[in-house]
Structure formats: structure tokens, C-alpha cells
N, C-alpha and C positions, 0 to 999 in steps of 0.2 A: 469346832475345829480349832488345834491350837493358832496360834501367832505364828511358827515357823512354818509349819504347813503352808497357811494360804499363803504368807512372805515367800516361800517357796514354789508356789501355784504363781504369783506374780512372775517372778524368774523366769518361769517357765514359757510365760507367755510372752514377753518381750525378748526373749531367745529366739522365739517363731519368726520374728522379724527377719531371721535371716534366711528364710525362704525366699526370701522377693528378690536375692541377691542376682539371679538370672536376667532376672525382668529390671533389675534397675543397671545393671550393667557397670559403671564404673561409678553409681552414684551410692554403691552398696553401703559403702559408707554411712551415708546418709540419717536413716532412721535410727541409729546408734548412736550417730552424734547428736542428735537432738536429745536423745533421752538423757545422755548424760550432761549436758547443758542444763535440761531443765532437775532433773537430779541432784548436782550440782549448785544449781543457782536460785531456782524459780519456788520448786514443793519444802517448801521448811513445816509445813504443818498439816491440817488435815487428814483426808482417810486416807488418800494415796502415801503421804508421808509415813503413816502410821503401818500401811500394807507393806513398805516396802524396809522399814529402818529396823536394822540390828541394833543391839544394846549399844554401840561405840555411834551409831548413828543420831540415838538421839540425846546419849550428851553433849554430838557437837552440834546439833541440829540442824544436821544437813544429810543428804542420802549418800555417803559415800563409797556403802557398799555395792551400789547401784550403779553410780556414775562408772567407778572401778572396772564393774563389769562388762558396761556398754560400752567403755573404753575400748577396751581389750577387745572384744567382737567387733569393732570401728577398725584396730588395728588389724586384725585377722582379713577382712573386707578388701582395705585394701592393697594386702598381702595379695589379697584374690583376684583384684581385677588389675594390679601394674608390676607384681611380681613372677607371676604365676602358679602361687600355690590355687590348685585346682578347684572351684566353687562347691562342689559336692562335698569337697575336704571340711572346707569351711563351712558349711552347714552345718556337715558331720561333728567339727570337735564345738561347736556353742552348742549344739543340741545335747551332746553325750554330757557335757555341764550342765546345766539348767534342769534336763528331765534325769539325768541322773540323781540330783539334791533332790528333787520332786522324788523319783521314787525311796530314796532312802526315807525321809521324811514322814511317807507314809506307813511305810512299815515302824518308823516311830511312835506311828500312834497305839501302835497294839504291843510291841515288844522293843525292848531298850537291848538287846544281845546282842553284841557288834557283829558277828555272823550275817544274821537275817536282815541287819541296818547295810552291810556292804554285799549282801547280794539284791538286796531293793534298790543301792543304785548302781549294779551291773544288769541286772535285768532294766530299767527303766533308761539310761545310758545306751545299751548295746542296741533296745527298740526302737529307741528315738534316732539314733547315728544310721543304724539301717534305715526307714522311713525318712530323714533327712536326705540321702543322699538317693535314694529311688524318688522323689522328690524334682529333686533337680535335673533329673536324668529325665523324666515327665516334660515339666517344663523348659528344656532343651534337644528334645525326640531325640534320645539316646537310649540305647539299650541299657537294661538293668542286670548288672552281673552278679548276680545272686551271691555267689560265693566268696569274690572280692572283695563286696561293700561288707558282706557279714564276717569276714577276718577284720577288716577295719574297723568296724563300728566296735566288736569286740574288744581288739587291739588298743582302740580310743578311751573306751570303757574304763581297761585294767588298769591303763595311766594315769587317767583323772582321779580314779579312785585313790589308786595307789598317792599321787600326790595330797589328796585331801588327806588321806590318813596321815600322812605326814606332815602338810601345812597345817593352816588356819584355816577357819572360813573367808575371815577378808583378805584369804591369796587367791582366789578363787580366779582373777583376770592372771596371776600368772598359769594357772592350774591351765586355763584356757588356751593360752596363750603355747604353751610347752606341749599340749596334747596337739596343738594342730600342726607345728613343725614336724613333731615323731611321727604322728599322721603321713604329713607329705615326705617324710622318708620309707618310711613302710609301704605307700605306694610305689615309691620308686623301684624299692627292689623287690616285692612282690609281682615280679613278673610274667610267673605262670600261675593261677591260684584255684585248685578242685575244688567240685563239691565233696566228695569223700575225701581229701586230704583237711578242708578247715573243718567239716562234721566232725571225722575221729579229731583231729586237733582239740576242740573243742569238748568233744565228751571226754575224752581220756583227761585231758588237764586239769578240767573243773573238776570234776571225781578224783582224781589226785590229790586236787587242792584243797577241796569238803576233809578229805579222809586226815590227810595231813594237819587240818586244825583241829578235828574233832579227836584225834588224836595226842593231840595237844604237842606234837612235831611244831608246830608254826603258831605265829602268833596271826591278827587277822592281815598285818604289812604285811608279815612275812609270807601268807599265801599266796595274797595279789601280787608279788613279785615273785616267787613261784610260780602262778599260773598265768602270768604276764612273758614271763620267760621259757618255761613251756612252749606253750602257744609259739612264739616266734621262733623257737628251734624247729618246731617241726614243719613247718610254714617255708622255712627259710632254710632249713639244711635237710630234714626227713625223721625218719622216725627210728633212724639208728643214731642217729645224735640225739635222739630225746634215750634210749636204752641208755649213752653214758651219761647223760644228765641225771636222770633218777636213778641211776646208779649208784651216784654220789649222796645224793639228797636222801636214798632211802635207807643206804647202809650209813653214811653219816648219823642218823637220826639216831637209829636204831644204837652205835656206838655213842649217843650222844647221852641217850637213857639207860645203858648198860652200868648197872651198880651205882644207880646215882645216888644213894643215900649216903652210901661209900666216900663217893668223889665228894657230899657234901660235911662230912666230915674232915675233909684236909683239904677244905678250903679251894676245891680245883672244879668244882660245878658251876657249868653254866647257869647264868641268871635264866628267870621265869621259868624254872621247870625244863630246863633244855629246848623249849619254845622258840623258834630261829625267827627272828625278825629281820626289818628290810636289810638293817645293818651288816649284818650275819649271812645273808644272802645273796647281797649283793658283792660282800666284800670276798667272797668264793666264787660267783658266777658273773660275775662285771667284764673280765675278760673273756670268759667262755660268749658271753653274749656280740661282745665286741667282734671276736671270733667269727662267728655267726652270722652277722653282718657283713664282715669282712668278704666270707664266704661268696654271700649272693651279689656282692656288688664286685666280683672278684673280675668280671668282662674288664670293668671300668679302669681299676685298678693295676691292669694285665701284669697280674700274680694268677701260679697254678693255684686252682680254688682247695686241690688236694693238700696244698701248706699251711692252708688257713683250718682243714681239716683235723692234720696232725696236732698245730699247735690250739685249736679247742679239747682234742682230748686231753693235750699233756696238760693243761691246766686243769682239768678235772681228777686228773692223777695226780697234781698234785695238792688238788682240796682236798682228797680225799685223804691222801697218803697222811700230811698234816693233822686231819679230822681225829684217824684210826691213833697215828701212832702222840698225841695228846690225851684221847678220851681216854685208849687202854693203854697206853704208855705210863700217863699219871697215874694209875694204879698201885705201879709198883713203886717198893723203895731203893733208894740210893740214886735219885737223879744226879748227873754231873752236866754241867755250864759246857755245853758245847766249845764255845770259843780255849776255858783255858783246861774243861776236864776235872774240874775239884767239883766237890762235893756241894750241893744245892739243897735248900729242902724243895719238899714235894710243891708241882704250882710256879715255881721258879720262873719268868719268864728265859727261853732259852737253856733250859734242863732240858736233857733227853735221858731214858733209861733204854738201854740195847734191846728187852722187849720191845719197847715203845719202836726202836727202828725198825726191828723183824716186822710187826704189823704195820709200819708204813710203809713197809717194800711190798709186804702182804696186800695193802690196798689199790699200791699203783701196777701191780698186778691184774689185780680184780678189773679195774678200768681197764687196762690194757688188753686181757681176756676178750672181754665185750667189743670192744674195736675190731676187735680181730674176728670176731662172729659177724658183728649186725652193719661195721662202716664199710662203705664199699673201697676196694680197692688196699686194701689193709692188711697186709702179708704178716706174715712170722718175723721179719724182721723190723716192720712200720710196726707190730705191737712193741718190740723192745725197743723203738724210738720214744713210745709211750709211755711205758714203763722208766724210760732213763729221765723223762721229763717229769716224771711224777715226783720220784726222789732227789736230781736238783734239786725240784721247788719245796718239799719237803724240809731238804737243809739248807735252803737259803731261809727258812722261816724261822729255824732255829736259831740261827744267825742274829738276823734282824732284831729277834726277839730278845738276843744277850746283850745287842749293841744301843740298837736304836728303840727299840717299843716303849714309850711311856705315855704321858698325857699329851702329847702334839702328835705323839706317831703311835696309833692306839691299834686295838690285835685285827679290827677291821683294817686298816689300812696295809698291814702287816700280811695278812691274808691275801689281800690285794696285788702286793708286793711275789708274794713267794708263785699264786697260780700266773701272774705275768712270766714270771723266772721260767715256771715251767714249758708253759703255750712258747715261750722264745727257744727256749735249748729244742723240745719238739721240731716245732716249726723249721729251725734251722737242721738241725741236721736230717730231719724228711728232705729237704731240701737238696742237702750233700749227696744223700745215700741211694736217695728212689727217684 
């Protein structure tokens, strides 16, 4: 067995600790801080030293990737027993850590594919987060909500992960720490939660998300933020806001790989293969999620939830529209500079060619089409609110992109920029009009 392995069997077991969290009541704390004390202070050598130290651990000869983490589960504790985030929560995000490493881990020992590595720790994460929180539900004679704990535990999953593929390993007590807040938001506004709405959830998105990297659409971020976002659209708003979501994500893609050997010829192809990473994904769906959100906690907020509706489409109209008329826009010759209209070469940040705008009206169309099928309440007129938002945000990208985009203000952030522009002109004038 390697050294990470059982270092990671270790993890796993003193994560357990946070079962007892019912039964010690406000002392939850407790076994957490001790481990990090003696983590910390006491084990500088032998076999437990040797079980538990990472490479940084034993050149400074102390367990600090340990301490770290039973920090972090100390802090979550007593989140749980004087703040209120919910005990099951906290079970849920030390567990979805610990057994999530443990399962990836093991799958390390047979195959090094980051695929089969981040689906070892969403299957061992999402087992452990469920079983965590039916758990505590045992030891508190509460009922067990089948389909609740398993949007969560899943939900808990895609984050941890997501964050490790982006951290380090020694972030691991922030990893922790950031999965149990989102947690205890996702409770909140998971309000009503089916068994057939988190099943399809769940099958549809991960089968999305598989097809999308094997495909080679996504890199592995970029799927878990995909099927992290998935999943809470359709959780959270239904399964006609997941139709404009992969609306965007599938004819984006598909516009992404259209003549790319072309686009890498003059210099205007996306890096890895057109492979959308978290960057890229988030920086087009960050508001749409936001959106989202907005949506289900819209009681609280008392905003029509139908506003938060509009302006998640219109920013999707305008990922899109941006997507279409960049990928096939750059195609053609003779760009000109938006702002003063002279002649650009191809790639330009802020070039646009009159193609390139017919296909970004063309795609905030296409969004807007589908609104008007699949989102309820969505007339002929709230689709051209969609439509009008797509294209704003469209030329405010172009914009930003003449004036402001460089190394501080880079094309994700810029992306960011334009689907806000849009989700706002949306949102407001659904506002005005309907």
C-alpha cells in the first residue's frame, strides 16, 4: 500500500470523529482540538508521525497537514453547536473531505487518469456525505430524507472536489471549511427536494459531464464546475433553465471546435484543444448561477422570482452570443475596433467582423427560442427581452475588450463583465414590460 493511501486511510478515520458531534453536543469541538494539539506539538516522530506527514510535513517535522485539518473540522463544530450551521451539515462537509481523498487515492493505485482519480472522489465523497448525515439523523431519531441528504452530499462532493483541483493539498482545511458554508446555503434554499427531480438531476448532469470531457469540451475543472452547476440549476430553478444552460455550453462547444485548426492558424484558438476550464466557465456561468440562487431565495429577497428568471437567461444570451460571434466571427477577414471602426488584425482584442455580429444575434436568438419553449411564463415578447439582453452583453464585451481587457482585467473577467450587462438590461426591462 502506498504512503498516500494509508496517509489518506488515516484522514479518513479521524474525519469519523465527527459523528460523535450529536452526542457531545457543544463539546463537538473537542476531539479535533486535541488532535491538532498533539499534531501540532506532541507526534514529531514515529509511526503515527510517519502515517500521517506529507512531504512539507517532514521537513518541518511537525504534522501540519493534520493539525490544519482538525482545525478546520474544530472550526466547522463549533459553527455547529453556537452558530447554527446544522450537525448533519457538518458531518456531511469533514466527511465528503476525508473519504473523498480516501476514494480518489484508491483509484490511484490502479490508474493515474484524472477522470477515474475525480470520479473516486465523487463516488467516495457523495457515500460518505450521504451516510454522514443519515448518521446523525439516527443518533438524533430524525427522519432520513433520502433525496435532500443526497443533492447535498452530492452538491458537497462537486465543491470539495472542484476546490482541490484547484487548490493544493495543504488547502485542504480551507476546502473544508468553504464546502460547509455552501452546504449550509444549499440547505437553505433547497426547500422542496424530489426523489425524481435529484435522480434525473443527477443522471442527466454526470452523463453530460463524462460526455463533455471525453469529448474533450472540458478539461476535468471544467466539468466539475459544469456538473456542479448543472445540478443546482435544476435543483434550484428546473429543468428549463438546465435546456438554456446546455444550450449555451453545447452549441458554445461545438462553435468552440468548429475549424479549429483554422482559428489556430491566426492565432485566435483557444488554449487546450478548446477544453473549457473552471476559468472559462465560470467566467460565462458565474452569474447565471448567481441567478439561480437569487431565484430560490427570491421569498426572502421579496423580488418577482420571474426577474431573476429573465436576467439568468439574458446572460446566457449573452455567453452565448459573445461565444458564436468570437469563435465564427474570427473566421472572417477585415476585423474593425469596435470603439473607433479601423482596421484590426484577426484575434484583436475588441475587433468584431459584421458576420461575427449576425451570429451573435443569431445565438441570442437561439437562447431566446428556448425560453420561450421550455421557461414557464416566457411570452414572445419576454423571449425579445432575451434576445435584447444577449446582444447588449454581446457589445459590451466588445467594448471592454477595446478598452479595458489586458493582464489585470483578463477575457474571464471580461466574460463576467458582459453576461452581468446582460442578466441586468434582461432583468430590468422584464421588469418594466411584464
Amino acid at each position: 500500500m502506498q504512503p498516500t493511501l494509508r496517509r489518506a486511510g488515516g484522514f479518513a478515520l479521524v474525519g469519523t470523529l465527527a459523528v460523535a458531534a450529536p452526542v457531545l453536543g457543544r463539546a463537538a469541538f473537542v476531539p479535533f482540538a486535541a488532535v491538532a494539539v498533539l499534531a501540532a506539538f506532541v507526534i514529531t516522530d514515529g509511526p503515527l508521525f510517519d502515517l500521517f506527514a506529507r512531504p512539507a510535513d517532514r521537513r518541518e517535522g511537525r504534522l501540519n497537514g493534520l493539525a490544519g485539518f482538525s482545525l478546520a473540522a474544530a472550526g466547522l463544530a463549533i459553527l455547529a453547536t453556537e452558530l447554527g450551521l446544522p450537525t448533519d451539515l457538518y458531518v456531511a462537509a469533514v466527511f465528503v473531505l476525508a473519504y473523498g481523498n480516501l476514494g480518489k487515492r484508491l483509484v490511484a493505485e490502479t490508474s493515474d487518469e484524472p477522470f477515474l482519480g475525480a470520479a473516486g472522489f465523487g463516488v467516495g465523497g457523495a457515500v460518505a456525505g450521504f451516510a454522514g448525515q443519515a448518521a446523525v439523523s439516527s443518533l438524533t431519531s430524525t427522519s432520513i430524507a433520502v433525496p435532500r441528504f443526497a443533492f447535498l452530499a452530492v452538491a458537497g462532493t462537486l465543491v470539495a472536489a472542484l476546490f482541490r483541483e484547484m487548490l493544493f493539498e495543504r488547502d485542504d482545511p480551507l476546502v473544508m471549511l468553504s464546502t460547509g458554508l455552501l452546504l449550509w446555503l444549499f440547505d437553505a434554499l433547497a426547500v422542496s427536494v424530489g426523489v425524481v427531480d435529484v435522480g434525473a438531476a443527477l443522471a442527466v448532469t454526470v452523463a453530460l459531464g463524462y460526455a463533455s470531457y471525453a469529448l474533450g469540451a472540458a478539461s476535468v475543472a471544467g466539468m466539475l464546475s459544469g456538473v456542479l452547476l448543472g445540478l443546482l440549476v435544476i435543483v434550484f430553478g428546473g429543468f428549463g433553465w438546465f435546456a438554456v444552460l446546455i444550450t449555451f455550453f453545447g452549441v458554445g462547444s461545438l462553435s468552440t471546435k468548429f475549424r479549429y485548426e483554422e482559428k489556430k492558424r491566426r492565432g485566435i484558438a483557444e488554449e487546450n484543444e478548446g477544453a473549457r476550464g473552471t476559468g472559462n466557465v465560470l467566467g460565462n456561468a458565474a452569474v447565471a448561477l448567481l441567478c439561480v440562487i437569487c431565484f430560490a431565495g427570491s421569498q426572502s429577497l421579496s423580488v418577482e422570482g420571474a426577474v431573476f428568471q429573465f436576467a439568468f437567461a439574458g446572460s446566457m444570451a449573452a455567453a452565448l452570443s459573445d461565444t458564436l460571434s468570437s469563435e465564427i466571427g474570427g473566421l472572417y477577414d477585415s476585423p474593425r475596433l469596435i470603439t473607433t471602426l479601423e482596421p484590426v488584425p484577426p484575434g484583436t482584442d475588441g475587433g468584431v467582423t459584421w458576420q461575427g455580429e449576425v451570429f451573435g444575434l443569431l445565438g441570442a436568438l437561439v437562447v431566446g427560442g428556448v425560453a420561450l419553449a421550455l421557461l414557464p411564463g416566457v411570452s414572445p415578447t419576454g423571449a425579445g427581452v432575451v434576445v435584447l439582453g444577449g446582444v447588449v452583453g454581446m457589445t459590451a464585451d466588445s467594448v471592454l475588450g477595446a478598452t479595458v481587457e489586458g493582464p489585470r482585467f483578463g477575457n474571464e473577467a471580461v466574460n463576467f463583465a458582459a453576461t452581468f450587462v446582460g442578466a441586468v438590461v434582461s432583468g430590468l426591462v422584464a421588469l418594466a414590460l411584464l
